[in-house]
C-alpha positions as CSV (number, residue, x, y, z in Angstrom):
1,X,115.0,108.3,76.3
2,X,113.4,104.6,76.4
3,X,109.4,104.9,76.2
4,X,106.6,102.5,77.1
5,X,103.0,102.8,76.8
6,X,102.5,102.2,80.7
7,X,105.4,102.9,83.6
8,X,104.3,101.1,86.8
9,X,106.3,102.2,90.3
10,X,106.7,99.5,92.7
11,X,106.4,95.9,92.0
12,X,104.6,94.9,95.2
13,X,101.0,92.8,94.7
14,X,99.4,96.1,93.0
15,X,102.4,97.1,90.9
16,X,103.5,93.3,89.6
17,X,99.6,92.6,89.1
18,X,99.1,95.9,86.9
19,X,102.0,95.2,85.1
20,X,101.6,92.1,84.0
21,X,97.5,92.6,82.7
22,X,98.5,95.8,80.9
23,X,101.5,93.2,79.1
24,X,98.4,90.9,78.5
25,X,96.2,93.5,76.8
26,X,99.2,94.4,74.3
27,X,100.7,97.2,75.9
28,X,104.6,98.0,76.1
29,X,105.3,97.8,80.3
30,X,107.8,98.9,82.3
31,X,108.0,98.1,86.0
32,X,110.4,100.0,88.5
33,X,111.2,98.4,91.9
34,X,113.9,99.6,94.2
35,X,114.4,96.4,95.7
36,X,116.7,93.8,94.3
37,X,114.0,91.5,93.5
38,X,110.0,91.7,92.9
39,X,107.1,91.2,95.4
40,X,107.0,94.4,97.6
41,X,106.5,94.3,101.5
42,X,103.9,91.8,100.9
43,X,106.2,88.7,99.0
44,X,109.7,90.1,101.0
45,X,108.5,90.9,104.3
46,X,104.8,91.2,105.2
47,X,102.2,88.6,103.8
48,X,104.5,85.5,103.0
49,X,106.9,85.8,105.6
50,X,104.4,86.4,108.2
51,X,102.4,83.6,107.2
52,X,105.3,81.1,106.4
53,X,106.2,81.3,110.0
54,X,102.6,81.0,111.1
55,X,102.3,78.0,109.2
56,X,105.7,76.7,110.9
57,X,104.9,77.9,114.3
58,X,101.2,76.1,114.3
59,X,103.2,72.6,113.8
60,X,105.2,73.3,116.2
61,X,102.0,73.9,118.7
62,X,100.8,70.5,117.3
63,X,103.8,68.5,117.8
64,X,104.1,69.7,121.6
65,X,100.5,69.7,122.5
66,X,98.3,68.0,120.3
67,X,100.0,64.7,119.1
68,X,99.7,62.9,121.3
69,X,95.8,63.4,120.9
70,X,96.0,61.5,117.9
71,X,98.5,58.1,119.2
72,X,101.5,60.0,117.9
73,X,104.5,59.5,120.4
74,X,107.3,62.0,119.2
75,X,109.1,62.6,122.6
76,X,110.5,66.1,123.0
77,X,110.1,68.4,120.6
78,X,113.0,70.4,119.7
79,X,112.8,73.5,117.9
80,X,115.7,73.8,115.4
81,X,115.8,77.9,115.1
82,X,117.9,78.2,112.2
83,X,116.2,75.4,109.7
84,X,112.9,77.3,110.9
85,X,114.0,80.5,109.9
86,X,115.2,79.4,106.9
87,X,112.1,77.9,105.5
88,X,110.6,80.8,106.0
89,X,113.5,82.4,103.5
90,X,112.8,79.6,101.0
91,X,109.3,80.6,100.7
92,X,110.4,83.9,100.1
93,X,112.6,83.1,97.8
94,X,110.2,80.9,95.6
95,X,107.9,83.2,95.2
96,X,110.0,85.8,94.4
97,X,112.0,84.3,91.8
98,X,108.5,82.9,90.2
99,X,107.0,87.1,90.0
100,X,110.3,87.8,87.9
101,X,109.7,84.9,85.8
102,X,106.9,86.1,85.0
103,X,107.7,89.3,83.9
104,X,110.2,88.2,81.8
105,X,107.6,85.6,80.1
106,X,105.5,88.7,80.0
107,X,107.9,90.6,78.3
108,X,107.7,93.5,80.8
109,X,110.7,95.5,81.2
110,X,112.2,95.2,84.6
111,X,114.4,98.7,86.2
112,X,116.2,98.4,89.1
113,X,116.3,101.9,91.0
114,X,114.4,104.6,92.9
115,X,112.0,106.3,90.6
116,X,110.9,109.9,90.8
117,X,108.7,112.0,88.6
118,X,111.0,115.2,86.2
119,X,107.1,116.0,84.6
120,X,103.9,114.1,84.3
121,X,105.0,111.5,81.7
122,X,108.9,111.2,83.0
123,X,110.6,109.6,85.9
124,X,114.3,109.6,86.6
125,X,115.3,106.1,88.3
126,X,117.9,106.9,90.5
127,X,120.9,103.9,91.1
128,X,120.4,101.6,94.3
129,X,123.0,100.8,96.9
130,X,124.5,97.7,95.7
131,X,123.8,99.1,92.3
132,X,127.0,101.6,92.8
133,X,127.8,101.2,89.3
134,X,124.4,102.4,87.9
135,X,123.5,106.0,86.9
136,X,120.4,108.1,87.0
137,X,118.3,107.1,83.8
138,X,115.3,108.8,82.6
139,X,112.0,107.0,81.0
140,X,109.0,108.4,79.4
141,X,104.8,107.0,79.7
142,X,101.9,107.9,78.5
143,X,100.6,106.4,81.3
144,X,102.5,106.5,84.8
145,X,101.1,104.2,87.2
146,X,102.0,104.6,91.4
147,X,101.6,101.8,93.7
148,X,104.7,102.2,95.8
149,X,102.4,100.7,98.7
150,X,103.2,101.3,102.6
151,X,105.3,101.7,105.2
152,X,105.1,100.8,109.3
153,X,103.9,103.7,110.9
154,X,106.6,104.7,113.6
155,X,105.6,106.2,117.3
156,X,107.3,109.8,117.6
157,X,108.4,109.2,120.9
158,X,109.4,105.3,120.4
159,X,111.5,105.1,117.1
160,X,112.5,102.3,115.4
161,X,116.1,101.3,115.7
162,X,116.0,97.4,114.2
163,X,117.3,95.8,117.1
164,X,114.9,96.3,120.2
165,X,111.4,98.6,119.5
166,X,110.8,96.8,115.6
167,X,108.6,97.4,113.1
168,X,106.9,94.3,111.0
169,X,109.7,94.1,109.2
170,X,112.4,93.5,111.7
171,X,109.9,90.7,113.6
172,X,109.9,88.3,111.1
173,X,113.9,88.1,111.1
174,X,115.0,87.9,114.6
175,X,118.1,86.1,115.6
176,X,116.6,84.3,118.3
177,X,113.0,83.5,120.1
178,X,112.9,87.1,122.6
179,X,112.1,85.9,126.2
180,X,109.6,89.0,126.6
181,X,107.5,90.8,123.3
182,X,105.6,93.2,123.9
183,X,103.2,94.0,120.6
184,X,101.9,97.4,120.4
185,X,99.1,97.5,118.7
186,X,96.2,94.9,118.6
187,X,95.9,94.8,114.8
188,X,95.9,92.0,112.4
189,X,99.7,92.4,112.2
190,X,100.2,92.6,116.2
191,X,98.7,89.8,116.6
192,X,100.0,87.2,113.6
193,X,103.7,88.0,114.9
194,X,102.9,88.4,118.4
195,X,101.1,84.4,118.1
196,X,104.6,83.0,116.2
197,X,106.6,84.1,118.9
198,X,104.6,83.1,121.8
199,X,104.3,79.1,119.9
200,X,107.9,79.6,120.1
201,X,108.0,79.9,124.0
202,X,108.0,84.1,124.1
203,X,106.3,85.7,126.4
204,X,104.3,88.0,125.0
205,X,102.2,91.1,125.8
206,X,99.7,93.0,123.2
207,X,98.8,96.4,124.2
208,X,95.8,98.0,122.7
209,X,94.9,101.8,123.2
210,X,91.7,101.2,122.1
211,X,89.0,99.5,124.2
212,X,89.4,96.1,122.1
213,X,91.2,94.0,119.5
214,X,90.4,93.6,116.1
215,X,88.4,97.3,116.5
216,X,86.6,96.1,113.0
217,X,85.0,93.7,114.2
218,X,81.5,92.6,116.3
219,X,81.6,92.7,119.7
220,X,80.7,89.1,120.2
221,X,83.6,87.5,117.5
222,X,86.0,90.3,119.4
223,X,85.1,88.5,122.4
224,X,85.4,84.9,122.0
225,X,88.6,85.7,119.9
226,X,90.1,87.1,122.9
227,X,89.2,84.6,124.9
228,X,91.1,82.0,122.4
229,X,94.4,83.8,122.4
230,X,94.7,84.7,125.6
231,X,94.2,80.5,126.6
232,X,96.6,80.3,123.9
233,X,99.2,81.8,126.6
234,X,98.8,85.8,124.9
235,X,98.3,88.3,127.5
236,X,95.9,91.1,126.0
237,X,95.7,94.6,127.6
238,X,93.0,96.8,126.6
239,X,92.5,100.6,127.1
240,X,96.2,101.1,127.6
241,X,98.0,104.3,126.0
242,X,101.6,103.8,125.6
243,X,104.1,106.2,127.0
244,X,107.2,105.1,126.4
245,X,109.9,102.8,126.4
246,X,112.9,103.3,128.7
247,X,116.0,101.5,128.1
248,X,117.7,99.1,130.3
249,X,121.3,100.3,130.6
250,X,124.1,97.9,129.1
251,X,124.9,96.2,132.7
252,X,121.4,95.6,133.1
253,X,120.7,94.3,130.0
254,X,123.7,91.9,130.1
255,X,123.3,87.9,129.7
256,X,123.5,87.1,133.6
257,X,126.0,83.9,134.9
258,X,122.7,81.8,134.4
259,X,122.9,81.9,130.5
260,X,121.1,84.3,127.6
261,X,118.1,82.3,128.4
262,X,118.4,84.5,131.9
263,X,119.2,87.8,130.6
264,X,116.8,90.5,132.2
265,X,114.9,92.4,129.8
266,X,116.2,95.4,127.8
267,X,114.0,97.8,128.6
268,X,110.9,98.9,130.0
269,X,107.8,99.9,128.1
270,X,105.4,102.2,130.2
271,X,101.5,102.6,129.6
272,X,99.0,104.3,131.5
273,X,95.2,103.1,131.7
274,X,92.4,104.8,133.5
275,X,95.0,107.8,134.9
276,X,97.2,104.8,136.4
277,X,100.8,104.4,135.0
278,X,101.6,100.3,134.2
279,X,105.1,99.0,132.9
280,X,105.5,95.9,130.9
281,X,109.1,94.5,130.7
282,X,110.7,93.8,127.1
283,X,113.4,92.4,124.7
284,X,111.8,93.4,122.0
285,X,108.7,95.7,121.8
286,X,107.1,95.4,117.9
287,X,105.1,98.4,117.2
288,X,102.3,97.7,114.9
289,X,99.8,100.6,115.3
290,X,99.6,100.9,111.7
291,X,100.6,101.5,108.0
292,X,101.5,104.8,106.4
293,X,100.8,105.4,102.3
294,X,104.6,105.3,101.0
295,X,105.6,108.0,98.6
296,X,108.6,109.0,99.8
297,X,110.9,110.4,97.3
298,X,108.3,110.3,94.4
299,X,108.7,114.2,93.9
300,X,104.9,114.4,93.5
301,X,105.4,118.5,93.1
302,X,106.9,117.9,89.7
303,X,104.1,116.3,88.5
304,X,101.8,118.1,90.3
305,X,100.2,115.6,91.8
306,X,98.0,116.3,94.9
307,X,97.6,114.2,98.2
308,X,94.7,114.4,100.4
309,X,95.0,114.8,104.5
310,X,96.1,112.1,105.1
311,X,99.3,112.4,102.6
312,X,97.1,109.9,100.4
313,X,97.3,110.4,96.9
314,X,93.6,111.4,95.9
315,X,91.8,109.8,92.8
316,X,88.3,109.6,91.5
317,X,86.5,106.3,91.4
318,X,88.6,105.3,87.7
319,X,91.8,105.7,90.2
320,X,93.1,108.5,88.2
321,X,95.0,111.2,90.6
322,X,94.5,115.1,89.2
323,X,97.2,115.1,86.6
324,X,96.3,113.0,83.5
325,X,98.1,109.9,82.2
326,X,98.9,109.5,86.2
327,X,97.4,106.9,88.3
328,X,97.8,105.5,91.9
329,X,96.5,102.2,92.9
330,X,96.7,99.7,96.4
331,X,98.0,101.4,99.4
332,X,99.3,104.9,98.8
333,X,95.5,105.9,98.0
334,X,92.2,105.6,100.2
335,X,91.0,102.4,101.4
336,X,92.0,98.9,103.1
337,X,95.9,98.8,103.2
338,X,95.5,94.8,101.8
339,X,97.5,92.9,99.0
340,X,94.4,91.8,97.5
341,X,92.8,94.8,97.3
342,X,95.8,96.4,95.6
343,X,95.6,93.7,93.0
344,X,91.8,94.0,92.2
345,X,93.2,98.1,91.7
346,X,95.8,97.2,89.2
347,X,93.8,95.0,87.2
348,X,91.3,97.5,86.8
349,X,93.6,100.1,85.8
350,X,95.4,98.4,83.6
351,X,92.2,97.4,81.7
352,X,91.4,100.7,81.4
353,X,94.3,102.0,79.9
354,X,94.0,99.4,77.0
355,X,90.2,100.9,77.1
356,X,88.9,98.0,78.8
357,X,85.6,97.9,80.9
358,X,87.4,96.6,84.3
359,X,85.8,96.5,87.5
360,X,86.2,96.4,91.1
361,X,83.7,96.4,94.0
362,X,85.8,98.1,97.3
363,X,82.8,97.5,99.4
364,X,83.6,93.4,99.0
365,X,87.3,93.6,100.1
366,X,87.4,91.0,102.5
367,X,90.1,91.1,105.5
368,X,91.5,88.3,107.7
369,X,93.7,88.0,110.8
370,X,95.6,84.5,110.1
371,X,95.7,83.7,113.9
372,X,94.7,80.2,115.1
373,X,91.8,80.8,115.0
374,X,91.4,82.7,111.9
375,X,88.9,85.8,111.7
376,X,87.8,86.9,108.6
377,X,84.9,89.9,107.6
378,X,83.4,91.2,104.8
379,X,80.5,93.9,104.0
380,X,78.8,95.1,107.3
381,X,78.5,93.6,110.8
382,X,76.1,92.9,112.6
383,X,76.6,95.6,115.2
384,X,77.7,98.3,112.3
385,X,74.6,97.3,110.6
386,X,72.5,98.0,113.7
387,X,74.0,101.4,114.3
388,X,73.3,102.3,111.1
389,X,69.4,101.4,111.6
390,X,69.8,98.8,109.1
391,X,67.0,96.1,109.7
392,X,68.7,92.6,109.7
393,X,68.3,89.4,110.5
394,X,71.4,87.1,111.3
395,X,72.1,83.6,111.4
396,X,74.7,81.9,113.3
397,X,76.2,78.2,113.2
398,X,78.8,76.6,115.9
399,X,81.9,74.7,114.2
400,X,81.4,72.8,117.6
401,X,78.3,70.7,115.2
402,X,80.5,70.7,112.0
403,X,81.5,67.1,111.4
404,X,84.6,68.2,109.7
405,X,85.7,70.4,112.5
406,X,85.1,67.7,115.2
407,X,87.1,64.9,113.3
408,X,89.8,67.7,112.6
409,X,89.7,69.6,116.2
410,X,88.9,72.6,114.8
411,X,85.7,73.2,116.4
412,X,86.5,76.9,118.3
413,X,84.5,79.3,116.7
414,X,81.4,80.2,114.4
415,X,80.3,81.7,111.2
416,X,77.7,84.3,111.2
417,X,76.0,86.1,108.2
418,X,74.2,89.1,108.1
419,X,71.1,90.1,105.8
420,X,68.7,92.6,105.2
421,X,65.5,91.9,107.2
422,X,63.2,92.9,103.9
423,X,65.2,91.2,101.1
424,X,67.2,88.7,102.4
425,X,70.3,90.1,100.9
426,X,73.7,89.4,101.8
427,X,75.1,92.2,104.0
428,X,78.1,91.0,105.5
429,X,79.6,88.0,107.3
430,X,82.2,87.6,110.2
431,X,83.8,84.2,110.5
432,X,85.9,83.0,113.6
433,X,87.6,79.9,113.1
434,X,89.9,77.7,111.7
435,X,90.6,78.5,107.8
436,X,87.9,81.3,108.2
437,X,90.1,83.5,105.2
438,X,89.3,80.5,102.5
439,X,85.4,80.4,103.9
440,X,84.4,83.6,103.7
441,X,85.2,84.2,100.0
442,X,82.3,81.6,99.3
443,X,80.4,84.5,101.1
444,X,82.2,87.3,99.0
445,X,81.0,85.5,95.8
446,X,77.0,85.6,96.9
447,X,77.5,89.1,97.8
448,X,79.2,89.9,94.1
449,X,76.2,89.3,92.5
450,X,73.6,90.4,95.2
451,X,72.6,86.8,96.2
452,X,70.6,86.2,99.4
453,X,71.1,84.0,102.4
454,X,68.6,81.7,101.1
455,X,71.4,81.4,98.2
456,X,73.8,80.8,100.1
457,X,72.2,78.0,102.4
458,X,70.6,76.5,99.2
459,X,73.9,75.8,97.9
460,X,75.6,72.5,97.8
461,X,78.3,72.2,99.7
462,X,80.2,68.7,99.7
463,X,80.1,67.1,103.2
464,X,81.8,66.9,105.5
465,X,83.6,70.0,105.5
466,X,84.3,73.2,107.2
467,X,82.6,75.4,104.3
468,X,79.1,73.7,105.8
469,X,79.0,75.5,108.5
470,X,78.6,78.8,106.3
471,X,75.4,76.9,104.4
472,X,74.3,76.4,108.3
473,X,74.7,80.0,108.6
474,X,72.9,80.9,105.3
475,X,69.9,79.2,106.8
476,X,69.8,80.4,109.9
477,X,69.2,83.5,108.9
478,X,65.6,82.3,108.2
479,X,66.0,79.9,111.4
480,X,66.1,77.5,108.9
481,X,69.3,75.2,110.0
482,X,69.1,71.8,109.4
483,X,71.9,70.7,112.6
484,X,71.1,73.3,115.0
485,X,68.4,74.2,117.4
């Protein structure tokens, strides 16, 4: 039976990163992915995908409504669907093939297959479907690592069948722009997708149960986020409890003599707000309310492994589950379901396996909605701060006076930072606008270290750009802005 010092399951952002900083330290590494190739949901169909065709989409916004703006004549603008889709593919693809040349610089040992636990310190990896000439195989650890990451979560009453109610992954492959989407769910996920495919002339629908978007977030960014998307041509319903979706029958649902463009919509998704029932017609409907900790398969029992609740696997602040030599990093334990986070988790792990001092901070995990514009958080808002009976202060700056922003058109949006009224100290910031995921990990480094808001807007930041705004920000907690009232 083939032995290694560390086993990692799943090669997603956790797995892969774990993997390879264990290979650094000196340690003999295996990694186990069921997939054909490395990267998880986040490098095959979540993170890259989603933002490869957010990228695309956003030019395609800029050549149809904006050029013109700047003296560029380009006639119509065509969208060529395939060569779109197809980028996105080639991003995939890069990246992909880049993690597994990595490993094999790294000299980590690659298994193809579906792993589950015989004892504590033995898996059996199962063979793969277009692996039919591959047979069960068994490998020992001393140190067994999970991060087998997530999976959509699906509505009991609204499965997903791949063609018309979707999950994440089906939405970034579609054979054609849908004439209606309806997104369920008003999440960071929703809303990414739900923006590509209304740029691409979909119309499209969010439906929220819960009495706002992006629930994380203050009420005042919430509002003025709305307010963007929904002049962006997304229609946003609030409050509303989905039902379910009734299917149009195959007559119905047939192209009409007008053309596919024509075709009435496949179904029918009902919803019901304040006691009233609504319905919302659909080609597609994505449901996005959510991720669910994938460990499916694992045979947990036979290493005795427990989960929590919430079919989490529990571990103590080291990430070590109940059974020694096993560990569980990223998204199949508690905590932000995020790629980075997961990767801050396997570097830490893997450190201390090799005995290491490694470190990570979960209260600085910043999150981002890559909309247009971006939001981005980390640490406490202002109104969570406030209904904890934190004292704060909070200062505020406009993009609409950031040179940068003006000369770019970027100028929707703000950057707010939070402190503590007594100390000054960095509590959190929210950030709404454009690039908003790069700024606020200026504000995530301040925090790392305890720095203040005086810090922050003491800092030099090169002009003109967007990052000034955040210096603005900094002062203004103090009222101290230089290019603000």
């Amino acid at each position: 039976m083939p032995s290694f010092d560390l086993i990692v399951i799943g090669a997603g952002p956790g797995g892969y990163v774990c993997a390879f900083r264990a290979a650094q330290l000196g340690l003999k590494v295996a990694l186990v992915e069921k997939r054909p190739t490395l990267g998880g949901t986040c490098l095959n169909v979540g993170c890259i995908p989603s933002k490869a065709l957010l990228h695309s989409s956003e030019h395609v916004v800029w050549a149809r409504h904006h050029a013109a703006e700047h003296g560029l004549k380009l006639g119509a603008v065509e969208l060529d669907f395939a060569a779109f889709m197809r980028r996105k593919d080639d991003v995939v693809n890069k990246l992909v093939g880049g993690v597994a040349q990595l490993a094999k610089a790294r000299k980590v040992t690659v298994i193809t297959g579906t792993a589950s636990f015989v004892s504590a310190n033995t898996i059996e990896v199962g063979q793969v479907s277009d692996l039919t000439h591959s047979r069960p195989q068994q490998f020992s650890a001393s140190n067994i690592v999970i991060a087998t990451g997530s999976a959509p979560v699906e509505l009991p009453f609204m499965k997903f069948d791949g063609q018309t109610v979707v999950s994440s992954d089906h939405a970034i492959g579609f054979d054609a722009v849908p004439k209606k989407l309806v997104v369920v769910g008003g999440g960071a996920i929703g809303l990414e997708l739900g923006s590509v495919w209304s740029r691409l002339g979909s119309d499209v629908t969010v439906v929220e149960f819960l009495p706002k978007i992006v629930a994380n977030y203050d009420e005042d960014i919430v509002r003025n986020f709305t307010r963007l998307l929904q002049k962006q041509g997304l229609k946003i319903e609030v409050g509303a409890k989905v039902t379910g979706f009734v299917r149009a029958s195959l007559d119905d649902a047939r192209p009409s003599s007008a053309g596919a463009d024509k075709r009435r919509p496949y179904g029918m998704l009902t919803v019901e707000r304040d006691g009233k029932p609504l319905e919302f017609a659909a080609d597609k409907v994505l449901v996005s309310v959510g991720r669910r900790p994938f460990t499916d398969a694992l045979a947990l029992e036979q290493a005795g492994v427990q989960l929590d609740d919430r079919k989490r696997i529990k571990v103590d602040d080291h990430l070590r589950t109940n059974v020694a030599g096993v560990w569980a990093i990223g998204d199949v334990v508690a905590g932000p379901m995020l790629a980075h986070k997961a990767e801050e988790d396997g570097v830490a792990v893997a450190e201390w396996i090799a005995g290491k001092a490694g470190h990570i901070n979960w209260d600085l995990v910043p999150a981002i909605v890559y909309t247009s514009p971006e939001v981005a958080s980390v640490g406490l808002g202002e109104d969570a701060a406030k209904a904890a009976g934190r004292a704060i202060n909070v200062g505020r700056f406009n993009f609409a006076a950031n040179g940068r922003a003006i000369a770019a058109a970027t100028t929707d949006g703000y950057a707010k930072i939070i402190a503590d009224a007594k100390t000054d100290r960095i509590l959190g910031a929210q950030i709404l606008g454009h690039n908003a995921g790069e700024l606020i990990s200026e504000v995530v480094t301040h925090m790392e270290y305890g720095g203040s808001a005086e810090d922050l807007g003491r800092t030099i930041h090169a002009h003109p750009t967007m990052s000034e705004a955040v210096k603005e920000a900094g002062l203004a907690v103090s009222k101290s802005a230089i290019h603000a009232l």
